[in-house]
C-alpha positions as CSV (number, residue, x, y, z in Angstrom):
1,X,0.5,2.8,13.3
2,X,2.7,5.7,11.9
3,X,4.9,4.0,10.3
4,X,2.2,2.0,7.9
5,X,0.9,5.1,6.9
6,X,3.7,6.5,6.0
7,X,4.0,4.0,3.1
8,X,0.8,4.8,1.9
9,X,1.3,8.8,1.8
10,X,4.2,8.4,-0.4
11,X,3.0,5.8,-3.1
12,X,-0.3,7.9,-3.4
13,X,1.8,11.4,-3.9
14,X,3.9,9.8,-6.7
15,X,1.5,7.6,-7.9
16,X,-0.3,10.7,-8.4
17,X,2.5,12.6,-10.1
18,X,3.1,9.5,-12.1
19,X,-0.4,9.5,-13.4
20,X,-0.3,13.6,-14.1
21,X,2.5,12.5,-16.5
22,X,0.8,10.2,-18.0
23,X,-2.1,12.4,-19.3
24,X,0.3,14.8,-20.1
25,X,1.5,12.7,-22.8
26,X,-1.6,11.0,-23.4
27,X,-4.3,13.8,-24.3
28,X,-6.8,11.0,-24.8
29,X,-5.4,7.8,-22.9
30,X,-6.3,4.4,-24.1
31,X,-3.7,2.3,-22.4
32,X,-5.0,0.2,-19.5
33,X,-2.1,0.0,-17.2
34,X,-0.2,2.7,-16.1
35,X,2.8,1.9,-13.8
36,X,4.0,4.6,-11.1
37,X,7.4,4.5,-9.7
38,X,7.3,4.7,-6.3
39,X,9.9,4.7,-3.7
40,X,9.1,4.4,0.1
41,X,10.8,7.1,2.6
42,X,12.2,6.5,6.0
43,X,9.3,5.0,8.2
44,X,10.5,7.4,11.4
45,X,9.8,10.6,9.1
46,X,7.1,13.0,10.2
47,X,3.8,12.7,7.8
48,X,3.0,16.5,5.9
49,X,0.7,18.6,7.3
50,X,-2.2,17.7,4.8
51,X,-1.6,13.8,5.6
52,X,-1.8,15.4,9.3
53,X,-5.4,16.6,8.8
54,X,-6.6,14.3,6.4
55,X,-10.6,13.7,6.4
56,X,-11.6,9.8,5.3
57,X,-14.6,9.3,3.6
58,X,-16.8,6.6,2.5
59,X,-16.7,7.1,-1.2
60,X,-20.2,6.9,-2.9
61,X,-19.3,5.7,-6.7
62,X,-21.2,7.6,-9.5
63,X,-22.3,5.5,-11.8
64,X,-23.1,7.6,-15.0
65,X,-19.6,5.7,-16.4
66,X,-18.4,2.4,-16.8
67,X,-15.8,3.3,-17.9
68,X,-12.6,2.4,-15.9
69,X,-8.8,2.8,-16.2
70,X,-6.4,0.8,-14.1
71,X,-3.3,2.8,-12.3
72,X,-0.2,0.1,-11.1
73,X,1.4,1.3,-7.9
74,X,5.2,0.0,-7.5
75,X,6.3,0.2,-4.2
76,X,9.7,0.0,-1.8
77,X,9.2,-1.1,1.5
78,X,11.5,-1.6,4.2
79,X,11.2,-3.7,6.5
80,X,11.1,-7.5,7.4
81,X,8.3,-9.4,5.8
82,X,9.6,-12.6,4.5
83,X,9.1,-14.7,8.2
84,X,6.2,-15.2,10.3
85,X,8.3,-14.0,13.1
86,X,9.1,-11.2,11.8
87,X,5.4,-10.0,10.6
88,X,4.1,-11.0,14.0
89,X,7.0,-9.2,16.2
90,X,5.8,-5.8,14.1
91,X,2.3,-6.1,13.9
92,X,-0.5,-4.9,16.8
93,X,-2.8,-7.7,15.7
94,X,-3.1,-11.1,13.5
95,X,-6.0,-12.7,12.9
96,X,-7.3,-15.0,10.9
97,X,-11.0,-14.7,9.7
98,X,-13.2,-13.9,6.5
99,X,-14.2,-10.6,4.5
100,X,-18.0,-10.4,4.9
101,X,-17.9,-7.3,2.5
102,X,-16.2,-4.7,0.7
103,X,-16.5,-1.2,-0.4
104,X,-14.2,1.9,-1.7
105,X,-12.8,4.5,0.7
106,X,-11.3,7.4,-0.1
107,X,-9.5,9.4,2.6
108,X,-8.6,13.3,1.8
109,X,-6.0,15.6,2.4
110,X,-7.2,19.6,2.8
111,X,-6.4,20.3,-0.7
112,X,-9.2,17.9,-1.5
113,X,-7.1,15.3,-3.2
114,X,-8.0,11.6,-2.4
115,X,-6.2,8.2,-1.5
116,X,-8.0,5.5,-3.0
117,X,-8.3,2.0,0.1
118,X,-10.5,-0.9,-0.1
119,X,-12.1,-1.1,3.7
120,X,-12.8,-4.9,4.7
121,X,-15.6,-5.8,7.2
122,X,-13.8,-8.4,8.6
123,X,-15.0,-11.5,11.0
124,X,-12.3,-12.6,13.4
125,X,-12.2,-16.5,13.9
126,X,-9.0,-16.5,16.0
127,X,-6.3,-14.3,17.3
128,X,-2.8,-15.2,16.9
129,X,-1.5,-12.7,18.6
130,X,-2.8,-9.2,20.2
131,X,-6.8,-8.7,22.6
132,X,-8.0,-12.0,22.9
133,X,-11.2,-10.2,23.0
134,X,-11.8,-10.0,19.4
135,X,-12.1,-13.3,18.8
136,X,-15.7,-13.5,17.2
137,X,-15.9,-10.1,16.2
138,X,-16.0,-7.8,13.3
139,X,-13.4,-5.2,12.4
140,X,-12.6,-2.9,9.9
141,X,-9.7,-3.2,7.7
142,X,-8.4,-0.4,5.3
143,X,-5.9,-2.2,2.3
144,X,-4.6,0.1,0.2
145,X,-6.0,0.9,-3.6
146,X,-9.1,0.5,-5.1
147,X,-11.7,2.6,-7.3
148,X,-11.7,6.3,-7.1
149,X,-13.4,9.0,-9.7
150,X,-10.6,11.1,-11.4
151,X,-12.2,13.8,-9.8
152,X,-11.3,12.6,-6.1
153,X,-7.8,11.6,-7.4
154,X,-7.5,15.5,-7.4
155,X,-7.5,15.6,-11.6
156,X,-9.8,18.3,-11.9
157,X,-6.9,20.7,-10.4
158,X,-4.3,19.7,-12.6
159,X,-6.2,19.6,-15.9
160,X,-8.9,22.3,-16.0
161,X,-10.2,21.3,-19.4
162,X,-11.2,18.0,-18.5
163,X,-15.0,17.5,-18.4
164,X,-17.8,16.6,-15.8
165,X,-18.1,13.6,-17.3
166,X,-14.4,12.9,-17.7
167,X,-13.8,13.4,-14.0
168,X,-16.9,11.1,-12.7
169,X,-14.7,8.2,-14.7
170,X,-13.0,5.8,-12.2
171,X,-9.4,4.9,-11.8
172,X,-8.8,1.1,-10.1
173,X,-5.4,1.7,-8.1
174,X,-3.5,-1.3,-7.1
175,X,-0.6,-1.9,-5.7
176,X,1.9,-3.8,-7.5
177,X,-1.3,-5.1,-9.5
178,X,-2.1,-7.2,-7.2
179,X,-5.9,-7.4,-6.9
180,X,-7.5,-6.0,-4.0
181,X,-9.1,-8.3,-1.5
182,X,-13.0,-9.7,-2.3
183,X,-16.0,-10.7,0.3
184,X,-15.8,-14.4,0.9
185,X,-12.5,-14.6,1.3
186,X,-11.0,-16.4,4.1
187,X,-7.5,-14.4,5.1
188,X,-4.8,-14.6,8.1
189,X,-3.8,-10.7,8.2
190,X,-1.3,-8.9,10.2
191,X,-2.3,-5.9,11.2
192,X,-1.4,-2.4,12.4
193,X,-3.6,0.3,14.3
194,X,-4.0,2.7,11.6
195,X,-6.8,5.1,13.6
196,X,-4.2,8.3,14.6
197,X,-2.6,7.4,11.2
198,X,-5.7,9.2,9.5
199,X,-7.5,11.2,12.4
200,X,-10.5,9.0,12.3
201,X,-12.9,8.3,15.4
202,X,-13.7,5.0,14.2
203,X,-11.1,2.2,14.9
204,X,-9.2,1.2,11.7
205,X,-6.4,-1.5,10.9
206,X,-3.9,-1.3,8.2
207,X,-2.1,-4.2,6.4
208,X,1.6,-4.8,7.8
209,X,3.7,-4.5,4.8
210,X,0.8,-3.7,2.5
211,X,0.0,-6.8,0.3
212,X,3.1,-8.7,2.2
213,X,0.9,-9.0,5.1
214,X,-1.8,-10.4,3.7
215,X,-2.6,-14.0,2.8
216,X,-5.6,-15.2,1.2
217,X,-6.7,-18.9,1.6
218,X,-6.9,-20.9,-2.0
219,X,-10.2,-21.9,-2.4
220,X,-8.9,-25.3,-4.1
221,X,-5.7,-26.3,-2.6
222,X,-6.6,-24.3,1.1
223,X,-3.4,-22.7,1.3
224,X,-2.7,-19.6,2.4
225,X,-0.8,-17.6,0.0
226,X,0.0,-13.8,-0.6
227,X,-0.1,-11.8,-3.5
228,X,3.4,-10.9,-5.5
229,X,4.3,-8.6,-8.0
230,X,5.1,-10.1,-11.3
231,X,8.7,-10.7,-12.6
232,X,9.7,-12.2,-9.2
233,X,13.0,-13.8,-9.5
234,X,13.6,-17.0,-8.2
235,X,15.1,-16.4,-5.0
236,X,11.7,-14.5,-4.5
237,X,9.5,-16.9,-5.6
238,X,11.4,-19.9,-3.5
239,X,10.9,-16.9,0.1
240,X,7.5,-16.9,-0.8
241,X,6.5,-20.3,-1.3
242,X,8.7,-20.7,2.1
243,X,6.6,-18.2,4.1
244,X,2.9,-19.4,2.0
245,X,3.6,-23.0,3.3
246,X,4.5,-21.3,7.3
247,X,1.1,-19.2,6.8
248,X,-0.8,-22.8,6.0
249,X,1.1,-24.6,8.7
250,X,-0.2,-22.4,11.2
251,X,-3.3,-22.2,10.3
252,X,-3.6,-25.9,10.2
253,X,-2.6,-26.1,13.8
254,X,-5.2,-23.5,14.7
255,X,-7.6,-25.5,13.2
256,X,-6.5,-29.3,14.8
């Protein structure tokens, strides 16, 4: 949906500033985490022009460097995440399922600059809510950050002295630094229809609420938790363990 994708257009465009800056004042860079302030506009505003005709892309890594330096999205959203109800009532589809594999995707605007997205291959074991139909099939899910070359991060038109080799080095983008998801993982995931969000003939799902809509089964206790940004207070951590345990609880009647 629109509205999802609108997120994502405005935390790569600052997070992009943000990271301009950062070289800027870092001619050779040796910090590791780089935090970009980014602040979420109205979901009902019109997406640019370039976000309009963006191109996605599978991204084919180049691996002549190992070398890679991690970018920390911060992000605003609005919205009502914090209740199963809520997540469901604003979602097109929730599943629950496993990542059978991962890979980097990188989706372009026409001046060439990318937005760095994880895309899940994702096996449906039930539907909570949306076509029944998928149940037992595979679809693909785009989360937001990942790796991306400093050269698709649109770097080699903001620093022109920067070298061939400089610009094959990879950037890992997360958001709020919460790692992206990983194949194995079993996840319940509420889900938006990101296709028209990024003019793409292949069928596409974004993550309602970014990471808030995401929750990852524990591989030790079996609960299903989300990720969250560090330096929670409280109040936060007590609504998340409130909407982890709701997460489990559902999926424990699914599976009785």
């Amino acid at each position: 949906m629109k509205k999802n994708s609108i997120i994502f257009s405005v935390l790569v465009t600052i997070a992009f500033s943000s990271l301009i800056y950062y070289y800027i004042n870092n001619e050779k860079p040796n910090k590791q985490n780089n935090t970009a302030n980014i602040m979420e506009e109205n979901k009902d505003l019109i997406k640019s022009s370039d976000d309009n005709k963006s191109n996605p892309s599978n991204y084919p890594l180049n691996n002549q460097s190992n070398k890679i330096e991690t970018v920390i999205a911060s992000a605003s959203l609005f919205g009502n995440f914090d209740r199963v109800e809520d997540l469901m009532k604003d979602s097109d589809l929730v599943v629950k399922g496993t990542v059978k594999s991962v890979e980097p995707y990188v989706v372009k605007n026409n001046a060439g600059i990318g937005r760095p997205y994880t895309k899940l291959t994702f096996k449906i074991k039930h539907v909570l809510s949306g076509d029944k139909n998928l149940k037992g099939k595979t679809i693909s899910i785009l989360e937001y950050g990942g790796i991306i070359s400093k050269k698709d991060f649109g770097l080699d038109k903001k620093f022109k002295d920067l070298s061939n080799s400089e610009l094959q080095e990879k950037l890992e983008v997360s958001l709020e630094g919460i790692p992206n998801s990983k194949a194995g993982q079993n996840m319940v995931a509420f889900l938006v229809d990101d296709k028209d969000a990024i003019n793409t003939e292949s069928k596409l799902y974004g993550i309602r609420g970014a990471y808030k809509g995401r929750f990852t089964q524990d591989t030790k206790t079996k609960k299903y938790k989300r990720g969250i940004p560090k330096n929670v207070t409280t109040e936060e951590e007590g609504t998340e363990l409130k909407i982890n345990d709701a997460v489990t609880e559902l999926n424990n009647q699914l599976e009785s």
